[in-house]
N, C-alpha and C positions, 0 to 999 in steps of 0.2 A: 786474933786481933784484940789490943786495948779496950776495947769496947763493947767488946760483947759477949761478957760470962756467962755461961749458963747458969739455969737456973738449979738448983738442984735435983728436983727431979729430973728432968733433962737429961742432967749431966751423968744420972746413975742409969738413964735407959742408952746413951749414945755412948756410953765409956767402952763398950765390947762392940762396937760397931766402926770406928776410926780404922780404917783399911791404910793408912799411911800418909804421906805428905810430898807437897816437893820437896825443892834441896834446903827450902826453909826451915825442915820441921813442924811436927805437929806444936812445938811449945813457941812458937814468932810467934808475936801476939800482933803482927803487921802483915799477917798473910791472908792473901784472898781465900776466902772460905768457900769451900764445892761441894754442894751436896749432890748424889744421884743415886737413885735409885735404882738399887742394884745390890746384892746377897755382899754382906761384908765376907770379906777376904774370897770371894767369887774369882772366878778367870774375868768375869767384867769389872770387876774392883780395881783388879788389877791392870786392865790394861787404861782406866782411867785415870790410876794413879801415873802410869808414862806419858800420858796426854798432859796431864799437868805438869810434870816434869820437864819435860822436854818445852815446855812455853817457859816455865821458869827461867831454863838455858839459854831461850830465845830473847827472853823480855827483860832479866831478871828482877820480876815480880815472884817473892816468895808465895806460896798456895799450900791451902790444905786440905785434903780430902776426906769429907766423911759419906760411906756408904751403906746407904739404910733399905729396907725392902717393906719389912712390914710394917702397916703403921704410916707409909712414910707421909701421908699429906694429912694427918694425924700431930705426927712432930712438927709439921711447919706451921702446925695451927696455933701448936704449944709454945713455938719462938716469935710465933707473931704477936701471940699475945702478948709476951717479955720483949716486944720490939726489939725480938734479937733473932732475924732472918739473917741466913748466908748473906753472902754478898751474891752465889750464883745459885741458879739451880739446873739439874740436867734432869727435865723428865720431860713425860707423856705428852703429845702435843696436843691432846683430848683435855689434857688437863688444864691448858689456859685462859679459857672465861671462867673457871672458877677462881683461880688464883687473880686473874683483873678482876671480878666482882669483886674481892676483896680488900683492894688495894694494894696487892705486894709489887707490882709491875713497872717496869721503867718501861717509856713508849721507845720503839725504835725506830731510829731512821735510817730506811734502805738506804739515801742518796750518799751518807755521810759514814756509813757501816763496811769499810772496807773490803773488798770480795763479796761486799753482796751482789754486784751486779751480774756474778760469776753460777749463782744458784738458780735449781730449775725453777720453774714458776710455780708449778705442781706444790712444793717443796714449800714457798713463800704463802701459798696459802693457809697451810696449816699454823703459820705466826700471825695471822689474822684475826683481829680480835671484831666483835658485830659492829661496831662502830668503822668498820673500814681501815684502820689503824695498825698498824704491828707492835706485838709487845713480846718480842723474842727474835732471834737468830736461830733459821732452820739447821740443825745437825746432824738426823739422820731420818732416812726414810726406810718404811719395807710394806711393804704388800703380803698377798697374803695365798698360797696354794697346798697342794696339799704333799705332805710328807709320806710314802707310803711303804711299806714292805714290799720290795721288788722280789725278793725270795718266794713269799707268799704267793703274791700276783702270779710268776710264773710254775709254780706248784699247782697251782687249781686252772693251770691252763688258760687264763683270760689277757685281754686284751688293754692296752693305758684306757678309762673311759673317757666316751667324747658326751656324754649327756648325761645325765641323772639319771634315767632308768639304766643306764649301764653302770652308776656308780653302785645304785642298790643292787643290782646283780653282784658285782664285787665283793661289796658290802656283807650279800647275803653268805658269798660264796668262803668267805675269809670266819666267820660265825660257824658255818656251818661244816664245811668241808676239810676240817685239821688240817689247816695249811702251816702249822708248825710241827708235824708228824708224832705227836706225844702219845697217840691212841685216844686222847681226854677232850672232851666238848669246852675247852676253857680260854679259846680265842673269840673275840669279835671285830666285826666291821669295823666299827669307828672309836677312836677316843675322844670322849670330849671334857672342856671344861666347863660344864654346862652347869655351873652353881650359880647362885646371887649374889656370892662375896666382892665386891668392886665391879658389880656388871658384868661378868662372865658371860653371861647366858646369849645375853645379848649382842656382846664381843664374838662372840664366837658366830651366831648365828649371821652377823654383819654380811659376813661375806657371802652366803646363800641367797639373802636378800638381794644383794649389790646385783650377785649374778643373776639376776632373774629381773631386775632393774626396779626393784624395789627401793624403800627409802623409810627415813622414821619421822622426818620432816622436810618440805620444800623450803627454797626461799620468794617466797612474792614478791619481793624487792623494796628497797629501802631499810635494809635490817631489818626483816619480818618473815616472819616463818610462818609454816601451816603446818599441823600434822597431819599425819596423812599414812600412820600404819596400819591402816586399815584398808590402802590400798590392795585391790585382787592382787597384783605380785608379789607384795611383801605377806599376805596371808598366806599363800601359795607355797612362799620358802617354810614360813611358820611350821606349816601341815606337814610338807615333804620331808619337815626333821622330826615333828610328831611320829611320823610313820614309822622310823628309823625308831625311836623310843619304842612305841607302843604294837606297831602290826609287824615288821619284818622283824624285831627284836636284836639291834645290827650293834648299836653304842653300848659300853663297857656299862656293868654294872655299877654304880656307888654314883655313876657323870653326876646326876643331878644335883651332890653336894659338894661336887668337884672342884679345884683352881686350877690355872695351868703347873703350878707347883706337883700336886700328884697327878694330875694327865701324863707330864713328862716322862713321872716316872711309871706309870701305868703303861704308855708306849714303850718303853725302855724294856720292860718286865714282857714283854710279846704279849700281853695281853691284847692288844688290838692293832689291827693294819693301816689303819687310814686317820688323817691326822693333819687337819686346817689349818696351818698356824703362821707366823712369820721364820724369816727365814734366823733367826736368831738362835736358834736351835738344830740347826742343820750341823755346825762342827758336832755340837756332843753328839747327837745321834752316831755321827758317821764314826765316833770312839768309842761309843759304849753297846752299839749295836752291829759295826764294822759297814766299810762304806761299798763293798757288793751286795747288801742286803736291803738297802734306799734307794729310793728315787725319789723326784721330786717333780710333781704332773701338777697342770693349773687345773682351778677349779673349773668343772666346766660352766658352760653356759647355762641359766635355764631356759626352760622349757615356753617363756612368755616375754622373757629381757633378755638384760646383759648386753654383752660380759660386763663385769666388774667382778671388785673383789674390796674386800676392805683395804685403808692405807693408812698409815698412822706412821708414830715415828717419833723422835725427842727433840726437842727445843733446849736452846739454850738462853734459861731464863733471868737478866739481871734483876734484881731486886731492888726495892725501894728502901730506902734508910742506907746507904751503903756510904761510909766515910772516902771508897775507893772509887768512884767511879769510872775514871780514867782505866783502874785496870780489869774491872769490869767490860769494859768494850773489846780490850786489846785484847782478852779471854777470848769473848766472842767471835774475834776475828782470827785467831789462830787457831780456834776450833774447826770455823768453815774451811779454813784457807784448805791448798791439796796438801800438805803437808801433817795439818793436824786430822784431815778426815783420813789419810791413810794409816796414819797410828789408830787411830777408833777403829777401822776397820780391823788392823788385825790379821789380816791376809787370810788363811782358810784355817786358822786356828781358831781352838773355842776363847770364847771372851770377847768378840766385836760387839761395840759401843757401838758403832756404825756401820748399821745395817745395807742399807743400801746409802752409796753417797751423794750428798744434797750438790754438792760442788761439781759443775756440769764438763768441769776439767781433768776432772779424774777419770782414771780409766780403770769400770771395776775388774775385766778382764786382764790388765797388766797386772793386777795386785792378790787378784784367787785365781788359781788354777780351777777349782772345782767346779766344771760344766752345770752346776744343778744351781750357783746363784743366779744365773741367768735366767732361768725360767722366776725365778722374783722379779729380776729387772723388768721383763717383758712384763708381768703380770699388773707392775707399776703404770704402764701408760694406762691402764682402767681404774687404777684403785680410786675409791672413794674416803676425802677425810670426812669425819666427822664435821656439821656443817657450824660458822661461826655465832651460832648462838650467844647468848652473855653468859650463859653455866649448861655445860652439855651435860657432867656429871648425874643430874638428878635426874635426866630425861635418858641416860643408859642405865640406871639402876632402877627407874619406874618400870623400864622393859625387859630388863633383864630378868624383874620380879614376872613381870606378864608371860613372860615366855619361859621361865623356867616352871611356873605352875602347869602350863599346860604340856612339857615332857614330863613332869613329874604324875599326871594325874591323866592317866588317859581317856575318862572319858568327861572331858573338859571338851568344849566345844574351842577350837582355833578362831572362828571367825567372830562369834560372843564376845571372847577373850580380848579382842586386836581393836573389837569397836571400843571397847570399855576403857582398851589402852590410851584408843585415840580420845578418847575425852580427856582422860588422865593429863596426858602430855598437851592438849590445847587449853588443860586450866594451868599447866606447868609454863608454857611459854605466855599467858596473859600475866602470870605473875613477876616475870621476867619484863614483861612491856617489850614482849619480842613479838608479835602478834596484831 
């Protein structure tokens, strides 16, 4: 667009990252800008680039697609500063009270936001900013279970587990018992991405917590939080993946300075059996590890809550400054509609934007064959989003710090660790004036 050059540095980090454009081209300098976060020239790159495409055909509003991975809310810090944001963005739906603290957000209105009345509620909460308001269109959801070597599993003779102590039997049994026949001690239990890089640790550990009916904050109402990881449940999850690190010895070697980026390929490489993740990675696995060798089991319950499981997912975020707004909205609503969630989806190929679909009209069964997304759907009626806080960011990378020292450090005390956390995170939301 006219309007919005980059800056030079900028322009020399995003020049190898432009995954393509609608039928406008990357050089209309009147095209609506999209940025998402997602590996340039990726199978999700790509199939963003047809989502736009195909709205261009619909609308014809030309678009252009840039897609960035590392870094990415990094660069939008760098265009905000050059009041040269996208006109859209497509990411994390954790990521929205940071980006409203800041200003970048256009407020949305459900009544007036065409197909919105068509999306789950579940779905709508996560475009909830602390003040009660919306500042996005929900676009996809996923929950969160656990991905695992069926091969494995049924080598060492065990059973899908229904409880945590049968998961660390699993766990133990997949470590221990060469369930990849090599002759060599070089398999484990779990993969994790248990580093600090973007709150991993804590990302990951969410859904343990969930399930056990733990939590990292409440809300007391009125926009007000308490934290509260310190509660016996949430310690409980804490320990029980301590254990896993430190006494059973079940998680891959290196987790601790891990992302999901080498987890993937950690799980990919047979290095480990068992594997928490969203269902976003279920096509690759089932091509690069073949799809008789997975399955895909919820997590279980624990042992004092639940169920839950983490839930997250991407928004579709309009930006402030935009000469476009108008096609800013009609984005958004071709995004949601069942037309554009079933392009994001993708059918059972790899590269779905649209993990599970926000849009209560779609049918995810008509559109993937492969029986294993449904244990997501279903995992979905529990998941938990991240709660509306004004900046969630600093209060998953406070804990992600918290909880990656004590797998990293075994004789770090959990429950020491989780009070310290809790103070942490209650001087973190009084600064926020969310408390």
């Amino acid at each position: 667009m006219s309007r919005r050059l980059l800056g030079v540095a900028v322009t020399a980090t995003l020049a190898v990252t432009l995954t393509g454009c609608g039928s406008g081209g990357s050089g209309s300098d009147n095209a609506l800008e999209i940025w998402i976060r997602q590996a340039p020239e990726s199978d999700s790159a790509k199939t963003a680039v047809k989502l736009a495409d195909a709205f261009t055909k619909a609308s014809g509003i030309k678009t252009k697609v840039v897609a960035l991975f590392d870094d990415f809310e990094t660069k939008l810090n760098q265009q905000a500063a050059q009041k040269q944001l996208p006109d859209i963005v497509i990411n994390d739906t954790a990521q929205l009270g940071n980006m409203h603290s800041q200003g970048w957000l256009r407020e949305v209105d459900k009544a007036t936001l065409a197909g919105g009345d068509k999306l789950s509620d579940r779905a709508w909460m996560a475009a909830q900013g602390a003040d009660g308001k919306y500042y996005a269109a929900p676009f996809s959801a996923q929950s969160f279970a656990m991905i695992v070597r069926k091969d494995w599993r049924e080598k060492v003779g065990m059973e899908p587990p229904k409880t945590w102590e049968d998961l660390t039997k699993l766990a133990q049994a997949f470590t221990e018992k060469d369930p990849d026949g090599n002759g060599q001690a070089d398999t484990s239990g779990f993969v994790a991405p248990a580093g600090t890089k973007r709150g991993y640790a804590s990302w990951y550990a969410s859904s343990f917590i969930y399930a056990n009916g733990g939590d990292f904050v409440k809300s007391t109402g009125g926009g007000k939080f308490q934290a509260t990881v310190n509660d016996p449940k949430t310690v409980e999850a804490v320990q029980y993946l301590q254990d896993q690190f430190c006494k059973t010895k079940t998680v891959n070697p290196g987790a601790v300075s891990n992302d999901t980026t080498v987890t993937h390929e950690v799980f990919e490489k047979g290095q480990g059996g068992i594997y928490v993740v969203g269902p976003y990675v279920l096509a690759r696995f089932v091509k690069s590890i073949g799809t008789d060798k997975i399955e895909v089991l919820p997590v279980p319950q624990g042992p004092t809550g639940g169920p839950g499981t983490l839930g997250e997912g991407e928004n579709v975020y309009m930006m402030v400054g935009s000469d476009q707004e108008d096609a800013q909205k009609k984005f958004a609503e071709y995004a949601i509609s069942p037309e554009g969630q079933k392009i994001g989806m993708n059918k059972d190929a790899n590269g779905a934007i649209v993990r599970l679909p926000v849009n209560t009209e779609v049918d995810m069964a008509g559109e993937r064959q492969d029986p294993r997304w449904q244990v997501f759907q279903d995992a979905f009626a529990n998941a938990v989003y991240a709660p509306p806080v004004p900046n969630w960011a600093p209060i998953r990378q406070d804990s992600a710090d918290a909880i990656n020292a004590v797998w990293a450090d075994c004789s770090a005390d959990v429950k020491t660790t989780m009070d310290q956390l809790n103070t942490k995170l209650t001087q973190e939301l009084q600064s926020q004036k969310a408390s």
